[in-house]
N, C-alpha and C positions, 0 to 999 in steps of 0.2 A: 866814476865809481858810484857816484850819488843815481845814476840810469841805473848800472849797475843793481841797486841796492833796490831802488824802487821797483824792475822787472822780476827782481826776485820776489819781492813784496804780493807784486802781480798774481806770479804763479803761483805762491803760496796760498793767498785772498782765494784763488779760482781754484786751488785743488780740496780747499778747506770747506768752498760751499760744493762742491761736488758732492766730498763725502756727507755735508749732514744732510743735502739732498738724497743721497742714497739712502742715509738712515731715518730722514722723513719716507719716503719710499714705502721702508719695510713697516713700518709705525702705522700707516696706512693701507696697506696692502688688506682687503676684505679676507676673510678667514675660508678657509675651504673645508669643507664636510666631506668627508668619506665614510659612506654606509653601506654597510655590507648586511645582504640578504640571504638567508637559510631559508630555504622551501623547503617541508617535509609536506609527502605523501601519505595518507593512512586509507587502506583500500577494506570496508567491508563486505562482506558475505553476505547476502540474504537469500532467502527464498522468493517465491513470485509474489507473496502476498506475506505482508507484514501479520505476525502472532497478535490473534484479537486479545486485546485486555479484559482481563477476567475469567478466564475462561481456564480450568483445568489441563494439568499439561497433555493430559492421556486425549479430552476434548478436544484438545486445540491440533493436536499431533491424527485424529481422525480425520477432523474438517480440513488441514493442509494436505492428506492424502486425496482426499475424496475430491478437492479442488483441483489438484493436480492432473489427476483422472480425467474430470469432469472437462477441464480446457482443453485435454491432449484430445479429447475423444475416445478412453481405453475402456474399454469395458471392462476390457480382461484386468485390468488394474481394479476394478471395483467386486468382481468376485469376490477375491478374499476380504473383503472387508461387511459383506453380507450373510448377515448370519444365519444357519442351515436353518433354525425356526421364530416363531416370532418376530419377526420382519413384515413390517405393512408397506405394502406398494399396490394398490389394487384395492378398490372397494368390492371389487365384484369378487368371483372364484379366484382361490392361484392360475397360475398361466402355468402349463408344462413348460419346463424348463427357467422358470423362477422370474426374478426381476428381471434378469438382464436377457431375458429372453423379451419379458413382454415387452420395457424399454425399447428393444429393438425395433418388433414387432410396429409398438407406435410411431416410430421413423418411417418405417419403411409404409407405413397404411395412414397416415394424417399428417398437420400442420405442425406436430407438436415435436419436439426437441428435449427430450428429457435431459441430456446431459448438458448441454446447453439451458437450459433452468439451473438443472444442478448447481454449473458454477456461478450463474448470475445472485441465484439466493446465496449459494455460499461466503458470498462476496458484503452482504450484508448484514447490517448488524441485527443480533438475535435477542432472542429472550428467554428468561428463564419459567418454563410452564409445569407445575407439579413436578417438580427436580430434572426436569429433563431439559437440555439446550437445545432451540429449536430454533429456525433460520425459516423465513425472515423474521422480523420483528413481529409483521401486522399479525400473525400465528393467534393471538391473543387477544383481538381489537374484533370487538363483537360489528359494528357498523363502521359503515365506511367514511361519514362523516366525522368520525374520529378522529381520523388523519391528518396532518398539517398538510401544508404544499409544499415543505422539504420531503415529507413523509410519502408525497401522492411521489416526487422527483424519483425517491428510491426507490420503490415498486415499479415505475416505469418501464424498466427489461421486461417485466412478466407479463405484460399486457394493460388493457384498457382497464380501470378498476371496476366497472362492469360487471367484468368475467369476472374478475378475483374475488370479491364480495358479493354474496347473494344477502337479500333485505333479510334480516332476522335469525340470520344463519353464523354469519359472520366471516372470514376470510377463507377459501376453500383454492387458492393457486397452491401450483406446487410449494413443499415443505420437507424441511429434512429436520429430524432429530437423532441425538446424541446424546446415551447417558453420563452422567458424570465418572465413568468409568472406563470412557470410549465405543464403547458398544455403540454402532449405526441402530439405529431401531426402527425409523421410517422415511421411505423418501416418496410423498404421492401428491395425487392433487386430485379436487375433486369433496364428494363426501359418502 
């Protein structure tokens, strides 16, 4: 009896550290994290060329057409935006058949790339000269020494600053202006 009593002893002792083994166990057991992730999406819209700051909406709504145009290649997209009088494109005579005739024309007879100018200047930052917005900047930069070397960087599409500056004269590469009303008023180069 006394075996008896002491193997029950036994079992009891061994099932007693079982359980607080178990319950050291869970007492110990490192904690688990579960994180749950939301992905949202948000998709915006824009145009090929971001809206220049400052710039009137009627301005800014001419210059993103005329860009437009200018990249595609369209002429026919820049007609209507040229208007039937006072428009300066040519130091010399009018050309029969207007700007977008003589534009042509200088493609097809020289080196020059008027719409290809077009969107290069357009693409730059302007300035405001006697209330009219006029692309590029240098528009208003009497010498060429003027210009930073960020400033030489940005004029770089247009050519050698050479050509775009004559001594005394002041910037003469192509130029496009825009009244504060949207009205196109001049796209030329030259003096």
């Amino acid at each position: 009896m006394l075996r008896a009593l002491l193997l029950i002893g036994a079992v009891v002792l061994l099932a007693g550290g079982g359980v607080a083994g178990w319950f050291a166990a869970r007492e110990t057991e490192e904690a688990v994290t579960v994180t749950e992730t939301t992905t949202t999406t948000a998709t915006t819209t824009t145009t090929s060329e971001p809206a220049v700051a400052g710039l009137p909406a009627a301005v800014e709504r001419t210059r993103a057409t005329l860009l437009v145009a200018a990249e595609t290649g369209d002429y026919e997209a820049l007609r209507p935006l040229v208007p039937a009088t006072a428009f300066e494109y040519t130091f010399g005579s009018p050309v029969e058949g207007g700007p977008i005739a003589y534009w042509q024309e200088l493609e097809r007879t020289s080196v020059e790339r008027p719409l290809e100018n077009l969107a290069d200047v357009l693409r730059m930052p302007y300035t405001l000269s006697r209330g009219t917005y006029v692309w590029p900047f240098a528009y208003d930069l009497s010498e060429r020494d003027e210009i930073t070397a960020h400033e030489r960087e940005l004029l770089q599409p247009l050519g050698p600053l050479d050509t775009l500056f004559v001594p005394g004269t002041g910037y003469l590469g192509w130029r496009a202006g825009i009244e504060p009303d949207g009205s196109w008023v001049f796209y030329v180069a030259g003096d």
